[in-house]
N, C-alpha and C positions, 0 to 999 in steps of 0.2 A: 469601381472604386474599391468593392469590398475584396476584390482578389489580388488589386494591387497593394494593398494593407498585406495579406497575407504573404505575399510574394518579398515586400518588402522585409514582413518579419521574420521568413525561414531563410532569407538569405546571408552569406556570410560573408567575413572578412578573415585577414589574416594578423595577428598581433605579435611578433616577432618569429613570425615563419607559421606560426600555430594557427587552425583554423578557431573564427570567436563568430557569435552572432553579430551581424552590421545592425540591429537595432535587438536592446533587450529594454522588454515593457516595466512600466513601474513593479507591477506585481512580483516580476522573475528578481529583479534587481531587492525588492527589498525582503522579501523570502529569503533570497540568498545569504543577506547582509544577515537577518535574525536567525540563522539554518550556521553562520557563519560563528557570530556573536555566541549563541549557547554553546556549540562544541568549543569553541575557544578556550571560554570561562568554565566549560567542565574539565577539560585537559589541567587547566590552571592549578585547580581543585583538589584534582585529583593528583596532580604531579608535586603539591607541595610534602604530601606524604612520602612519596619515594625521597623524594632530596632529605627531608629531617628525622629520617629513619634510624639513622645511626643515636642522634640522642634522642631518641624515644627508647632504644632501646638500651642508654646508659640510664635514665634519669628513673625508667620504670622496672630496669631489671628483665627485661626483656630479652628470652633467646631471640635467636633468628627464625629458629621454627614457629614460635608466636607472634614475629614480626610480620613473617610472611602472611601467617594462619591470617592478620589482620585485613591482609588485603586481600585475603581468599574471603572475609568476611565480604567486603566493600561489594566485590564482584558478585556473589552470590545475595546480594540485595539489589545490584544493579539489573539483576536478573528477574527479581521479582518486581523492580521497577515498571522495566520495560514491557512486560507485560501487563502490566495496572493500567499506566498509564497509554500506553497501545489501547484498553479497551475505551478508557476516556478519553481519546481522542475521536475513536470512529464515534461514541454517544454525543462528545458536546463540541469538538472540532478540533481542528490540527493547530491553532494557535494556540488557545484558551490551553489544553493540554501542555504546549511549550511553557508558556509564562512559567504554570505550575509548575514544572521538574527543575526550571531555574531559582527558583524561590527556594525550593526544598533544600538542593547542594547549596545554594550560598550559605543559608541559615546554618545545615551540617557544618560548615567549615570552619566557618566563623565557631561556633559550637566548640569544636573538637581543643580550640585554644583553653579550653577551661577546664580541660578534664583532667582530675584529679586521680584516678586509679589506671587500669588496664580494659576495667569495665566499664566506665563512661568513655572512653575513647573508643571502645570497641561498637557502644550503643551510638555517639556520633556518628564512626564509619559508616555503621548498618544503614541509616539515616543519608546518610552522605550517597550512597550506593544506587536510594532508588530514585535520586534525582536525577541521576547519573545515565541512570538504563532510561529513564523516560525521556531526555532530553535525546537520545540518539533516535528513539524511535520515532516520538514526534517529527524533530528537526526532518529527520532523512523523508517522512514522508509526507511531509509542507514541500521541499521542495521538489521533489519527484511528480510529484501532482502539479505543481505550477510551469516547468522547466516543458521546453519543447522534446521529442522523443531525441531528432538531433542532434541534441546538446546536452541532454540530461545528464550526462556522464560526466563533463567537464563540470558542472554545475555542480553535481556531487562531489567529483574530485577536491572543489574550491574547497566546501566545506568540510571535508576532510581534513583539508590542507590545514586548515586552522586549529587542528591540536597540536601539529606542530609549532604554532605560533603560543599556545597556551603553553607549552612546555617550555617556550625560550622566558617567557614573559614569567612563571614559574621559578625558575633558575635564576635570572635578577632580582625577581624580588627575594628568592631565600639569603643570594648573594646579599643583598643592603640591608636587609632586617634582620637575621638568622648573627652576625656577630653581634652588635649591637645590641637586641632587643631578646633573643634568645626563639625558642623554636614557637611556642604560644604566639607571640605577636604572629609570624609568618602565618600560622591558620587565621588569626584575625583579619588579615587581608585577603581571606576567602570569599567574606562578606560582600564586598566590594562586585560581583556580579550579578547582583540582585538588582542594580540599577538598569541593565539592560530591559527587563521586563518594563520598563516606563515606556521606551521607544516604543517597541514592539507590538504595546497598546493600541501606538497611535497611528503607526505606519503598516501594520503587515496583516496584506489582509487574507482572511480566512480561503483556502484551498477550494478553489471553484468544484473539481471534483468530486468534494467529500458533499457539499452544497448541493450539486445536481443526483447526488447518490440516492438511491429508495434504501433508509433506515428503516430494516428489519429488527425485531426482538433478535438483543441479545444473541438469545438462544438459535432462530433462524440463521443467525449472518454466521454465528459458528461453526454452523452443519457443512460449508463450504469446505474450511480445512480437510473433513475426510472426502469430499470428491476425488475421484482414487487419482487423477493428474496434479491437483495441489496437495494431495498427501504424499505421494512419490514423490515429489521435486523437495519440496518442505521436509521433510526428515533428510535426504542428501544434506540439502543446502545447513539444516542445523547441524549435521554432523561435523560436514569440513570449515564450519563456522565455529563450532568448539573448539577442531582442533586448531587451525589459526587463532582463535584468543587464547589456546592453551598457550602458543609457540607465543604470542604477543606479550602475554603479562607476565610469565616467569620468567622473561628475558630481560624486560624491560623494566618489569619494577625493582630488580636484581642491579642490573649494569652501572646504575652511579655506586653502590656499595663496590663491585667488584674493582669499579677505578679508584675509591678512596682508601676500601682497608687494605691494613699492611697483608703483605704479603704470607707472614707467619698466620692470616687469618684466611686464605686464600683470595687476598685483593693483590693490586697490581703498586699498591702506596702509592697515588695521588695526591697530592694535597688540595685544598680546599678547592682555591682558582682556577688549576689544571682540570679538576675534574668537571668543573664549571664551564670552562673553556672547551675540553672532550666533548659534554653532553651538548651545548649549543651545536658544535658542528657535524653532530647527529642529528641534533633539530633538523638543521637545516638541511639536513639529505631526507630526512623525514619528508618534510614540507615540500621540496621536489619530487618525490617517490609520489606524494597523494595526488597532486596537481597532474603527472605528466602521466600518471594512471587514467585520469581522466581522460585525457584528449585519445590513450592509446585505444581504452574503451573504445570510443566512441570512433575510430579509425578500423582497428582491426579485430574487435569485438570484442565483450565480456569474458569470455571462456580463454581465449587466445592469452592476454594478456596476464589472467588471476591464475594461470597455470604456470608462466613465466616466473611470475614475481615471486611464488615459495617455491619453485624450485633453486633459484637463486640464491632465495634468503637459507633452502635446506644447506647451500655448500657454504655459505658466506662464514653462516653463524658458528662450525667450531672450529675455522681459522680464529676466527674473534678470540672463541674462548681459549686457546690454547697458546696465543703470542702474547708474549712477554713485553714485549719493546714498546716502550710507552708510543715511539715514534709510529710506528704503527698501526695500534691501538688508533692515536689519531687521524690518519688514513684511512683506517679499515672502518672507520665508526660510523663516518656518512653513506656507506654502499651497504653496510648492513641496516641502517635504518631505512635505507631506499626501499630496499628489498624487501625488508622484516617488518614494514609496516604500509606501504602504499595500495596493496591489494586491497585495504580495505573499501580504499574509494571505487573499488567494483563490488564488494559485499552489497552496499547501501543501493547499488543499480540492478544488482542480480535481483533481489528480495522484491523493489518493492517493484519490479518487471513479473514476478512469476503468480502475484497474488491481487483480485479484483479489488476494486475501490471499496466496496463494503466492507471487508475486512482484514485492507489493505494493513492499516496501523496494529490492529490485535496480531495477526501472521508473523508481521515484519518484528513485533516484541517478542512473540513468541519462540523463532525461529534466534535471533538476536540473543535472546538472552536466556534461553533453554540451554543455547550453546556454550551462555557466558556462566551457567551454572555448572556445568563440568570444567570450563577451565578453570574456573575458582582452586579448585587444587593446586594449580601451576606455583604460587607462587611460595605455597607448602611445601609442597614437592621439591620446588629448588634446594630451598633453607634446609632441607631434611639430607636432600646429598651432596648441599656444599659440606656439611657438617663433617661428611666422609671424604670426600674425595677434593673438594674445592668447587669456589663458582664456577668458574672455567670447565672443569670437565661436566657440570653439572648441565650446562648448555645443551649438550648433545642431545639430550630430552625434549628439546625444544626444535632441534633440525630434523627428529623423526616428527615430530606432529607438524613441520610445515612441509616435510614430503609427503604425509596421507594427506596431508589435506590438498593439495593439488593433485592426487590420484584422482580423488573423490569429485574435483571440480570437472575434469573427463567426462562424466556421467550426466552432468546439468544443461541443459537445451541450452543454446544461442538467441538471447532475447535480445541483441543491438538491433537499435530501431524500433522497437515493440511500441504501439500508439497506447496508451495508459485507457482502462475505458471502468 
């Protein structure tokens, strides 16, 4: 009985050509849903800042270089996030951890509606950042731990996929609130993710792995990092992790200014809707790009695939920057977000493949968001040489750091299949 149980749950089906599991357990299913749910509602979060950036930076007097610096802030808290709560995860579990990084951004977002100078929005962000870094770490290794070896990729993939659903969901609400009610209300709808933590409570249960784990001190489970095969893999993997969040966030927190201001400012003159309309249909190449990263993973391996995608996104992105023609700008926006942001749903498989269950969650923050601590520059960097040259050329900054960083991915073992132990 008990091998036909097994036999039945590592077998598959096909769901529109694509291989799926023919039975997923309560546990993988509602992980997934909660692993789903926090990247969502952190994308949300964190994407209402890119969209009301422009009057942030009428209403407070705000260069571009400060605007940017802002979100260099975010990142560089989401870094120390994810680290934090990576450690309270492996201490007190891979759930209890999530709740926490969800509660934290909501409260930030909601927050940042009230802020009266450059300094209390700035102290929001910081706040906003390491809910932000703890919810990836967490999420990704709830469900890494629950997920069959498999499928784990496609499962990551899912959850991946769901920033791009937070960023569409992001964009209509700026859309319905942002004329109306002005750019505060839009952060007050930040709030609104906090609710998730109620379900989560009730439904998802704690990562059997972390459970049957032998909790060492702290300080023992640490000492695993320099074993010289998790220390050699672990500095690669955060190096072409930086440079992929460098090529991510200056590109990305940048591309709705570059579609709305005028031209005399180096944007392409968008107006409001258009540019609404643009960024959705990069969602949407997003949200394909994380999903079918998955399945590719999990098909023709980790390495194969995360090599592919920046090198893609290396040629994609300063066509992007350099065409003019709104028409193609809309064309071009979903193959560069395919590209420019899908490999992350192999980041989240590489990571938590290459490090033990003990200190599976501290690693994967560490590596995550060490990395997310140097691209924090990115989004600086940009602001500093659109200033000179425009957004558009300023891009090309962003197509050398997604070509190292698929150099870099060359170097990193083939973990597809790897049994989690």
């Amino acid at each position: 009985m008990k091998s036909d149980l097994a036999g039945s749950v590592s077998a598959t089906r096909r769901i529109l050509g694509l291989p799926w599991p023919a039975r997923v357990t309560d546990a993988e299913k509602n992980t997934l849903i909660a692993g789903c749910l926090g990247w969502m509602l952190d994308s949300l979060d964190v994407t209402l800042y890119a969209l009301v950036i422009a009057h942030l930076m009428s209403d407070f007097g705000m260069t571009k270089a400060v605007a940017g610096g802002l979100s260099s802030l975010t990142l560089i808290a989401a870094a120390v996030g994810g680290v934090m709560f990576g450690v309270i995860a492996d201490r007190v579990g891979r759930t209890r951890a999530l709740m926490g990084s969800i509660l934290v951004y909501s409260f930030a977002s909601g927050a940042s509606g009230f802020s009266r100078s450059i300094f209390e929005l700035a102290s929001f962000r910081f706040i906003l950042g390491l809910g932000m870094g703890g919810e990836w770490t967490t999420g990704a290794a709830l469900v890494a731990e629950t997920w069959r070896a498999e499928h784990r990729g496609k499962a990551l993939g899912l959850v991946q996929s769901s920033w791009a659903i937070g960023e569409i969901l992001a964009v209509a609400v700026t859309a319905l609130i942002l004329p109306r009610y002005g750019w505060r209300a839009v952060f007050f709808a930040g709030v609104i993710p906090g609710i998730a933590v109620f379900w989560i409570l009730r439904h998802v249960p704690e990562s059997p792995l972390w459970q049957r784990a032998a909790h060492t001190s702290a300080s023992g489970s640490l000492r695993l990092l320099w074993r010289k095969d998790i220390r050699k893999n672990g500095l690669i993997a955060t190096a072409m992790n930086a440079l992929t969040l460098f090529g991510y966030w200056g590109l990305f927190t940048w591309i709705p200014a570059y579609l709305s201001l005028p031209s005399a400012q180096g944007g392409r003159g968008l107006g409001q809707m258009q540019t609404a309309g643009w960024l959705i249909t990069m969602s949407i190449g997003r949200f394909f790009g994380y999903v079918l990263f998955g399945f590719l993973g999990d098909w023709l391996g980790r390495r194969k695939s995360y090599v592919g995608f920046l090198l893609m996104a290396a040629v994609l992105v300063p066509i992007y920057g350099f065409t003019r023609n709104i028409t193609w700008l809309l064309i071009l926006g979903p193959f560069v977000a395919f590209f420019g942001s899908g490999y992350f749903s192999g980041y989240a498989a590489i990571a938590s493949e290459l490090f033990p269950t003990e200190i599976r969650a501290t690693a994967m923050g560490i590596s995550y968001n060490v990395g997310r601590v140097l691209s924090a520059l990115a989004p600086f960097a940009i602001g500093m040489l659109a200033a000179r040259f425009g957004l558009g050329p300023a891009f090309l900054l962003q197509s050398a750091a997604f070509l190292l960083a698929g150099l870099l991915a060359l170097t990193l073992p083939e973990t597809k299949g790897k049994q989690l132990a």
